[in-house]
Each structure stands twice: as structure tokens, then as C-alpha cells.
N, C-alpha and C positions, 0 to 999 in steps of 0.2 A: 128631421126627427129620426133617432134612431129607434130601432125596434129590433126584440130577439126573439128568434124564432128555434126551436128545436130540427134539428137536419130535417128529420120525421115531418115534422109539419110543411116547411119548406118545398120538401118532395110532391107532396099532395098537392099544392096550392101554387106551384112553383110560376105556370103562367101568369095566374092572378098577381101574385109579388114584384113580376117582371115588368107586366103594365103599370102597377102603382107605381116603381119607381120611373119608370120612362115619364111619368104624371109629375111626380114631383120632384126635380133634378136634386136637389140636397138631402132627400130620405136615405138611410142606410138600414139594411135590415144585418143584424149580427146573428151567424147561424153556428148552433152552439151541438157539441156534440157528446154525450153523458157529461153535460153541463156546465162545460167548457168550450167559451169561443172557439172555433178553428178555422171559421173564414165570413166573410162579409160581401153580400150582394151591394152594389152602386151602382149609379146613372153611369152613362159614359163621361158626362161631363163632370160627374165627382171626379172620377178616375183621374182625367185630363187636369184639372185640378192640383190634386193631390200631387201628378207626379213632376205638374210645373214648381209647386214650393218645396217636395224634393232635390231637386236638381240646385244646388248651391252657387254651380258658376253660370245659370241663367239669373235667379234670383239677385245675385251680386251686381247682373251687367241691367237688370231690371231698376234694381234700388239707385244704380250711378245714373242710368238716364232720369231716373225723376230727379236725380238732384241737380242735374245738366240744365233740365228746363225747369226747375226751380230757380237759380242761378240765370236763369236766360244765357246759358252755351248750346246756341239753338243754330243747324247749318239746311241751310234750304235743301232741299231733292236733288235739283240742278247741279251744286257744287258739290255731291259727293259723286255723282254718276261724271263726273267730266273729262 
């Protein structure tokens, strides 16, 4: 769930904010500044998240593996270490 908080508020409250999100890993709070976003509190695990479907040439070698083991081009442990 997102939510928008004024910098000002934020400041105040800022521990409290920190716990809810560590509570709830997909909360975002958007902190808006003369009423305009300019940055955004998340979990660590949004973050980790976020910057894994950023990354295009993980996401790419992501998408081929499931098509590998969709396809069953599946190679044991043993014969790649050997």
C-alpha cells in the first residue's frame, strides 16, 4: 500500500514509519515536498526487488531459464561443476 506523507510529517514520525514498513515489506510511503514527490521510504526487500527487475541483462537470463526448464534443458549440479 502506498501512502504520502509531507517531508514535515515524516520528520516527526520518522521511527514510527520505519517500523511499519520493516512490518509490512511491500508498504511505500511517498514523501512529498511543497507537494511534490521527491523521494520514497521502502522495505529493504522493495528495494532488492525493484532493482532486480531493473537490471535487464539479469531479468533477460531470468526469463531464458524458465523457458530452459519449461522446455526441460535441465543439466544436473554435477555436470556443470566437472
Amino acid at each position: 500500500m502506498t501512502k504520502i506523507a509531507p517531508v514535515s510529517y515524516v520528520r516527526a514520525h520518522l521511527p514510527a514509519m520505519v517500523a511499519a514498513i520493516g512490518k509490512k515489506k511491500r508498504d511505500r510511503v511517498v514523501i512529498t515536498r511543497n507537494g511534490t514527490a521527491s523521494a520514497v521510504l521502502v522495505s529493504p526487500e522493495e528495494l532488492e526487488t525493484l532493482e532486480i527487475l531493473a537490471d535487464k541483462k539479469l531479468m533477460l537470463s531470468l526469463l531464458k531459464a524458465e523457458t530452459d526448464e519449461h522446455a526441460q534443458r535441465l543439466v544436473e549440479h554435477e555436470e556443470i561443476f566437472k
